[in-house]
N, C-alpha and C positions, 0 to 999 in steps of 0.2 A: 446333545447327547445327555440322555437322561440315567442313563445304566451304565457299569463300569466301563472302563476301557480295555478294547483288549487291545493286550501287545504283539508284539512279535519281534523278537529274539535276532536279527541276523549278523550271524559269529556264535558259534557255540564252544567258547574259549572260556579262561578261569575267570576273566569278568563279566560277560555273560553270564556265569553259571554263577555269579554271586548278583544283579540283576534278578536275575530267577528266583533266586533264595529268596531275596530280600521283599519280593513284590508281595509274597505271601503274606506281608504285613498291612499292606497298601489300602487305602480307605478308598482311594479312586479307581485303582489297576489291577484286574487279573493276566495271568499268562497264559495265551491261548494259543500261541505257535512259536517255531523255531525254528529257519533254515540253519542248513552247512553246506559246506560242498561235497560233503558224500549222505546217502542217504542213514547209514550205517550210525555214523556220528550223532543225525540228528534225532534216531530213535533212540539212544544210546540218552541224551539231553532229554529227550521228551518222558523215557520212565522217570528220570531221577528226577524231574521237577514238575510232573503231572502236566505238560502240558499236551492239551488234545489234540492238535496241527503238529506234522515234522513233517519236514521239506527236504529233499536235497539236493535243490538249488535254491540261490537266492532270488529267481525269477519268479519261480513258481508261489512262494509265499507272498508276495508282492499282489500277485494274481486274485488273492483270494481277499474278497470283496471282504468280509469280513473284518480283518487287522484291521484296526482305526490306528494304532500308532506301531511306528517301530526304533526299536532301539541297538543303533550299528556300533557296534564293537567289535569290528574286523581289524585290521592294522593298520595302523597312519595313513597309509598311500592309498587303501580304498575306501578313505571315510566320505569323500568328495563326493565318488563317483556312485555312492548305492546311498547316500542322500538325497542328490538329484534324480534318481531312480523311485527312491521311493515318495519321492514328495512328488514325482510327475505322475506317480502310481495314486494320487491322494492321500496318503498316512503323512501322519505327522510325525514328526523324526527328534528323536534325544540320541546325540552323537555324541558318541565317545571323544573325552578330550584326546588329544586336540583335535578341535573343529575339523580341521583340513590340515594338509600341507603347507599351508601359506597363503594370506590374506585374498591373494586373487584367485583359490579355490574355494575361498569363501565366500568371495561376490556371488560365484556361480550358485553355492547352495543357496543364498538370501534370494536370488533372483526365480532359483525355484519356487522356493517357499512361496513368494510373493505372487509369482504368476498364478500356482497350486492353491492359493490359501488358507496354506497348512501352517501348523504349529512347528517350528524348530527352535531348540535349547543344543547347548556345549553341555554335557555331562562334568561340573565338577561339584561332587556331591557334597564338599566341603562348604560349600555356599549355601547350601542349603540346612545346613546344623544350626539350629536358637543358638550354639554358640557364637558363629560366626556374625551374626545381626545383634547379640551383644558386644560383639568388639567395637563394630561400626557404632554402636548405642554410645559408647565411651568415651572414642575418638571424638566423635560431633559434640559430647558437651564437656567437653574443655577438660577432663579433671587431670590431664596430664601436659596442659597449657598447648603451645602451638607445637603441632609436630615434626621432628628434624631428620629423624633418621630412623628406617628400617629397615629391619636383618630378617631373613627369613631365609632356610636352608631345607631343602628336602633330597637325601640320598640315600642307596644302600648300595651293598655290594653283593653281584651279582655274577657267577661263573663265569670266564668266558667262553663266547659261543658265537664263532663268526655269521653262522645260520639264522641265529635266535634273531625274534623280531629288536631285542633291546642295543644289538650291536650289527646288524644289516646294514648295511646303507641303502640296500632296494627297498627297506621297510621304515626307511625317514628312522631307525634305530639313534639310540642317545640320551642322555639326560635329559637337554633341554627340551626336547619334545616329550619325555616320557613323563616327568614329574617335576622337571625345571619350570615348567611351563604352572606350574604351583602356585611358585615364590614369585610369579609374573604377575600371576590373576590376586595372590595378596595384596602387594605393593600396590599394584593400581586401585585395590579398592580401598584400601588405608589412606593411600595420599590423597583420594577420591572424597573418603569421609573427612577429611581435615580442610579440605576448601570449599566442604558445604554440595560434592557431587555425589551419584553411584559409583564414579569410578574415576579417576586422572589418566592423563596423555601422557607420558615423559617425554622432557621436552629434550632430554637428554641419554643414549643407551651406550656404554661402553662395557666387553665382554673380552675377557681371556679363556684358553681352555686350553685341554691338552688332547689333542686328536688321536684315536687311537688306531692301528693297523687297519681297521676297517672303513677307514675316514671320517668316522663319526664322535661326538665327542663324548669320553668316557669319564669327566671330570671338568665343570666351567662355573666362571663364577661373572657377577655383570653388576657395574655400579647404573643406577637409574638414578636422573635428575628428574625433578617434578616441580610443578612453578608456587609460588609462595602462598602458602594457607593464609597470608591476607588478604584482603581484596583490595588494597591498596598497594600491592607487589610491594610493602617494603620491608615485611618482615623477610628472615633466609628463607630460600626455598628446599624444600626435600629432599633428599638422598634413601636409596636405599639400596642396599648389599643382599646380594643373590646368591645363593652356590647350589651346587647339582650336582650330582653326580649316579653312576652304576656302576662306579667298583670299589665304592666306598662310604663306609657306614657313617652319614650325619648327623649333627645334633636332633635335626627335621624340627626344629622350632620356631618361633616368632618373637621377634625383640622390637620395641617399639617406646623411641626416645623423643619425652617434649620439653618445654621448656621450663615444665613443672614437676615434672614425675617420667617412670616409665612405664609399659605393660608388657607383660610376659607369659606367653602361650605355650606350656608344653606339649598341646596334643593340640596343634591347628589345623590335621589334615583329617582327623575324625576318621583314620579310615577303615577300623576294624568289619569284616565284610561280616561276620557274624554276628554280632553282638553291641548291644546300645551302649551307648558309651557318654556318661556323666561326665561334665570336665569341669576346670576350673581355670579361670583367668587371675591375676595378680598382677593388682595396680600397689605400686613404692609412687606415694605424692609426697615431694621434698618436703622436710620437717614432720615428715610424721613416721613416729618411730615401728609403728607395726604396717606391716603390707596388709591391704585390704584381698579378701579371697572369695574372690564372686564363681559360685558354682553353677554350674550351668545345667540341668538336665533331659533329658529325652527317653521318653520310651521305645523310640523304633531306631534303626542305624539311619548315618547319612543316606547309604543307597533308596532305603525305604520313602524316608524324605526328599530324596531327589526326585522322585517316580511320583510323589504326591506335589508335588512343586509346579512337574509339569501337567499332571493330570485335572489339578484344580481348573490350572491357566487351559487347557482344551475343553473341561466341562464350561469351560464359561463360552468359552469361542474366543478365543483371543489368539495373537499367533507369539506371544512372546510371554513368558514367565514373568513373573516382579522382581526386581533386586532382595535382597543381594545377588539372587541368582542372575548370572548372566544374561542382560537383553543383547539384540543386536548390535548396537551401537560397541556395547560393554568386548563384545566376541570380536570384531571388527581392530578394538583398539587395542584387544589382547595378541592378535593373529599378528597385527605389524611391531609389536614389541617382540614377539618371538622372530621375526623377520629379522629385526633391526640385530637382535643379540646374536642369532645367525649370522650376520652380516661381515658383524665385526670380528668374529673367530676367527673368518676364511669357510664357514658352513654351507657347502650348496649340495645338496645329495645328487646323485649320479642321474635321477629321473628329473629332474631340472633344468640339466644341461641338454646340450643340443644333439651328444652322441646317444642320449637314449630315452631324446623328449619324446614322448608319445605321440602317434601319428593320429590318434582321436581326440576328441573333447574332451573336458573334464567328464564328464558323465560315460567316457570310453565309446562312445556313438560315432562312426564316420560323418565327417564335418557334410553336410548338404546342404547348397546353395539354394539362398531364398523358400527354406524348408519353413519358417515364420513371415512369410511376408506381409511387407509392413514400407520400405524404402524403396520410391517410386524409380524409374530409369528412364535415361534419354540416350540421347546419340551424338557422336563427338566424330566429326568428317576426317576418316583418315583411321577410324582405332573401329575394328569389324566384329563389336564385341558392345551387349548394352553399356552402361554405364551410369553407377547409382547415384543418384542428384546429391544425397550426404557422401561426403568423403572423409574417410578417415584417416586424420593428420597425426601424423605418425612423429613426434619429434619428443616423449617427453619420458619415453618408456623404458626403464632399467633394464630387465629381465626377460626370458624368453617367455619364462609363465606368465608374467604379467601379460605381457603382450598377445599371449595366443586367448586367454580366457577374454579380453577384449573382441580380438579380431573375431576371434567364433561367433561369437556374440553375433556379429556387427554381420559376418557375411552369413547366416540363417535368417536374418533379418530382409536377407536381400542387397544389403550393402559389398559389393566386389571391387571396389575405386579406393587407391589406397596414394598418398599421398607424402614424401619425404626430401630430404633436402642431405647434399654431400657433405654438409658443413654442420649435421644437427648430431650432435653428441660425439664430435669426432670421429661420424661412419656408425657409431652403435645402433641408430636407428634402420638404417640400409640392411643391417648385415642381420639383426633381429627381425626382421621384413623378408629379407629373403630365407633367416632358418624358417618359418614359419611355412612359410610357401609351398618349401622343401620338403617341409615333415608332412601337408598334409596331402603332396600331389597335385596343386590348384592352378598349376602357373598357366593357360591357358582360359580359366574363370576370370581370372582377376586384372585388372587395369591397374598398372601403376605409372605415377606421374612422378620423376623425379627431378628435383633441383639442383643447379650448379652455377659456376659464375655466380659467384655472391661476390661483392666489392671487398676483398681490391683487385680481386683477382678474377676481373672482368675482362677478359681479352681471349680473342679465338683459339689462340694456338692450346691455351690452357682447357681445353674441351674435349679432346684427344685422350691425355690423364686421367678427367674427372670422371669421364664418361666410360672407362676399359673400368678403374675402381670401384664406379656405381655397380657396373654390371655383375663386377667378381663378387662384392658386398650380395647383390640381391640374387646372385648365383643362377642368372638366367642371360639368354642372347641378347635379348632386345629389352628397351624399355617401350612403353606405349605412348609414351607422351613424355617428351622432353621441355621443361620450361627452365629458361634462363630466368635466375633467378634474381638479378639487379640486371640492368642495363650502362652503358658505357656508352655516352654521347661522341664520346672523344676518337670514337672509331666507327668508320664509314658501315653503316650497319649491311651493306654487303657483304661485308668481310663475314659477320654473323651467321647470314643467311646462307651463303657459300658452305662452311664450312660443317654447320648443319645440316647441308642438303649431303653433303660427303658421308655422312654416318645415315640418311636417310638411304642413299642408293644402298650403301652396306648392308643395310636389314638388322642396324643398331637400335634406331629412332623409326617410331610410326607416323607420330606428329609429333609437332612441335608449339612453343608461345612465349609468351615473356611475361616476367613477375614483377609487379614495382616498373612498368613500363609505360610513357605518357601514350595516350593515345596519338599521336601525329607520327610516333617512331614507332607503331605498331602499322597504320596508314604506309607510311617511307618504307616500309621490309615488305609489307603485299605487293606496292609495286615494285618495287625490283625484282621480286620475285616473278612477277607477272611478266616483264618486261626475259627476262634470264628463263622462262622455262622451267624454273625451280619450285618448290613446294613453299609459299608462305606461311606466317603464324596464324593458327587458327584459333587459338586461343590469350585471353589475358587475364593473368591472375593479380587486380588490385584489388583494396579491400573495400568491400560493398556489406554495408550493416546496419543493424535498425537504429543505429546511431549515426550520427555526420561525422566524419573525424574532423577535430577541430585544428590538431595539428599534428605530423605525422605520429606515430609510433615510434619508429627507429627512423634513422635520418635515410632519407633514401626512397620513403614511402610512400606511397600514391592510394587517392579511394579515387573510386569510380562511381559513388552514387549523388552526385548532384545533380542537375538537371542537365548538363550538356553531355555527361558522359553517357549519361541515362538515352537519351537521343540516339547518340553515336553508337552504342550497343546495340538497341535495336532496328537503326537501322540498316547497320552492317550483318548484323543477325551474328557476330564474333562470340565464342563459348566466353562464357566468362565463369572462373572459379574462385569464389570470392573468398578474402581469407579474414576468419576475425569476424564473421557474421553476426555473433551476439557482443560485440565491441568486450571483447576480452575479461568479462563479468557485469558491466555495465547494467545490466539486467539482472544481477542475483540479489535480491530483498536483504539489506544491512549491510552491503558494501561499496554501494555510492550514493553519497547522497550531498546537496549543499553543505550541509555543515562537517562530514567525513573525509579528512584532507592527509592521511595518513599512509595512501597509495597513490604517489604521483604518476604510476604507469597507468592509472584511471583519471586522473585530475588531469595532466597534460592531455591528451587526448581524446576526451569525451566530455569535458565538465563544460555546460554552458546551459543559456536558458532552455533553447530549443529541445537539448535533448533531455534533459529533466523533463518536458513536457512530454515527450514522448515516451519516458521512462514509467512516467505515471499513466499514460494510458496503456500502457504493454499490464500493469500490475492490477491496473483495471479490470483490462480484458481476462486477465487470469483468472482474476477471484469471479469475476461471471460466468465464468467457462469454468472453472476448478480445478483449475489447471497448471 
């Protein structure tokens, strides 16, 4: 792109229309459209800030070849979904903070971007004020020694209005998303400049608040831990004190304590939408009797700056901004710190849960199977439905959202094989499997394989239970594949197979197989089966990986890829679903290696010379492939 950019407007609200304003200063960006959802509105937006395009819908602008970028300022809950619209549309996208709803609506938009090869930024125009890249300038050369503690506060007080986007709960409404999410994006980039990064993890989030009628919170404050600005971990590590609020007027400032001095930001969120705004930092270094008064200036507002911020980073072709403005990485670790603070309140907004999870994608699109394909199918004797060669194991996932921004994923990909166990997260995984199922109508798409009989509680009569459970958790009749998930030698594996075949006549189980099961006691169950009339296992789930296991995993554990099992596989032709296929990281470059002896759930199990050797040629093949 050699000539300005134009934008496009979609949300023709009071931050929009300061957007607007402010573009008019813009060295990269002009304004050259604006949807709403009524037409009315967006002519109404288009006299007052000259813009030539008014839409009134947000499809239509999207439509028009033209827009190179767009900038979504709707409400919390559809920043997700007309990101991934507009980045499948080709425009580049500056979303309004916050990013998304929640870190796994954020995957979704990065995934766009990435597919699209579009430009995407978080809108926090405070990152982008000279002041802001002076603090970090300060931080990093010491003059307030190592840093211990940071206070940063942003509130006001605001009418109430159960309607209004700032106290809705259908609109993610509340402090911490509206402006708490501030004192988030400081802290991490303070504690960030003090250990020498763009931005810190906190290794630690704890949050109180007071929830207001609306269930949202109208007042919260959150201590963050962050790891030691030494590199030697032995100095203390960082702390910093948060508060938020919308129905009470804060200091809205920045405090920042080191072991030499402090600094003191009275105007940290630069946000005046009119007007440029000069400020001034104040560093007190101990022993010295007058405070130092570093002015900072600008000729355009934050908003202006932020709109050139992104606009440079697309003239160039790039798809991520420079610090301090938020990269991916920076949005990603700011999304799960508003997660975490959430977390700890008791904060899950009503669109999150299961009574009013949405029955489309993040992008609001009805889920379509193998709509991207990409993940091959076979056939599993007994289950009258393909069946995708990846499965996705299903045992590690908190949340509904988390879960469903995966699973979508995975089944437009072509992946409909879904994989869980009775005993994984105490039923949470089951029952997050089956809301998912529920919400989007699929349960005849999809293969599920579920597990039970885990030791110790290996014994038939125990099948009965696990199995009515599984079903209520996954809120369907039948499972499509039943796999015993330990074995029990200690009992006549008829007794097994009997009572298996009892939920097979039922139209419980389709097929069935054993997990952690030797091959000879998978042999001894075909023939009894064969011998009785009964349905034998047609599958075995041990673990088969481009590594050997050298010795089990969990006590209990069985691999199937040496050379006799290898044999006996094929020549039985028996499904095998193997678990742990890339030996549990084994394969991820700077987490196993000879001399990395830190994770013995990779040393026990994988450390030896063979598979080093093979580690190295997997890393090999990579870098020749690029892959």
């Amino acid at each position: 792109m050699s000539k300005k950019i134009k934008w496009g407007i979609l949300g023709a609200g009071a931050i929009g229309s300061t957007f607007a304003r402010n573009l008019k200063s813009s060295r990269t960006g002009e304004l050259y459209a604006v949807a709403s959802r009524s037409q009315e509105k967006a002519d109404k937006f288009g006299d007052e800030f000259g813009a030539p395009k008014r839409y009134g819908s947000y499809e239509a602008m999207l439509a028009d070849k033209d827009v190179d970028a767009v900038y979504i300022c709707t409400p919390h809950t559809l920043h997700a979904e007309w990101a991934i619209k507009s980045a499948n549309a080709g425009k580049h996208i500056l979303v309004e903070k916050p990013f998304a709803l929640n870190q796994w609506e954020a995957t979704a938009i990065f995934e766009a971007a990435t597919l699209n090869k579009v430009f995407a930024m978080e809108a926090f125009m405070y990152r982008c004020h000279p002041q802001t890249a002076k603090l970090v300038e300060l931080v990093k050369s010491g003059v307030i020694g190592e840093v211990r503690l940071i206070q940063a506060t942003f509130g006001f007080q605001a009418g109430f209005n159960a309607e209004s986007r700032l106290y809705n709960n259908d609109l993610a409404g509340g402090g911490i998303m509206d402006v708490g999410c501030y004192t988030v994006s400081m802290a991490r980039l303070i504690a960030g400049a003090a250990i020498g990064k763009d931005f810190a993890d906190p290794t630690e989030v704890k949050g109180s608040a007071h929830l207001g009628q609306t269930g949202v919170d109208e007042w919260a404050a959150a201590t963050l831990k962050f790891p030691s600005p030494n590199k030697d971990g032995k100095a203390p590590g960082i702390v910093a004190q948060l508060a938020t609020a919308v129905t009470q007027n804060l200091e809205n400032v920045v405090r920042i304590f080191g072991s030499k001095g402090k600094i003191f930001v009275g105007n940290p969120w630069v946000a005046d939408r009119n007007k440029a705004e000069n400020t001034t930092i104040v560093v007190n270094v101990n022993g010295e009797k007058e405070a130092r008064e570093i002015k900072v200036e600008s000729a355009v507002t934050s908003f202006t700056l932020e709109a050139d911020f992104a606009g440079d980073a697309i003239l160039a072709g790039k798809t991520q901004a420079a610090a301090p403005a938020h990269t991916w990485d920076d949005v990603m670790s700011q999304m799960r710190t508003l997660d975490r603070w959430r977390d700890t309140i008791g904060l899950t907004y009503d669109v999150e849960l299961p009574v009013k999870f949405p029955t489309t994608t993040v992008a609001r699109k009805p889920l379509v199977f193998n709509s991207r394909p990409h993940i091959p199918h076979g056939k599993i004797p007994g289950i009258n439905k393909p069946v995708s060669r990846l499965i996705l194991g299903c045992d590690n996932q908190n949340t509904l959202p988390c879960f469903a921004v995966i699973a979508d994923d995975f089944f437009e990909l072509g992946g409909n094989t879904f994989d869980t166990s009775f005993i994984y997260g105490g039923g949470r995984q089951e029952r997050l499997l089956g809301q998912w199922i529920k919400s989007r109508g699929i349960r005849e798409q999809v293969v599920l394989i579920a597990k039970g009989l885990h030791t110790p509680d290996t014994y038939p009569a125990r099948l009965k239970y696990e199995l009515t459970e599984t079903l209520e958790r996954f809120q369907t009749a039948y499972t499509d594949l039943y796999v015993m998930h330990r074995d029990n030698p200690e009992v006549p594996v008829g007794e097994f197979v009997s009572v298996i075949n009892d939920h097979i006549k039922a139209g419980r189980i389709k097929a069935w197989g054993g997990s952690n099961w030797t091959l000879a006691r998978i042999d001894e169950a075909k023939e009894y089966a064969k011998k009785s009339g009964l349905v034998g296992p047609i599958a075995v789930s041990n673990n088969f990986s481009l590594a050997r296991m050298v010795n089990p995993v969990w006590g209990g554990c069985i691999a199937a890829s040496d050379p006799a099992s290898r044999a006996w596989l094929e020549k039985t032709q028996t499904v095998l679903l193997p678990w742990s296929s890339q030996a549990r990281g084994f394969f991820v470059p700077g987490r196993a290696a000879p001399d990395i002896l830190v994770d013995q759930e990779l040393v026990k199990p994988w450390y030896s010379d063979d598979n080093f050797q093979r580690q190295a040629r997997a890393f090999e093949l990579a870098k020749k492939y690029k892959v």
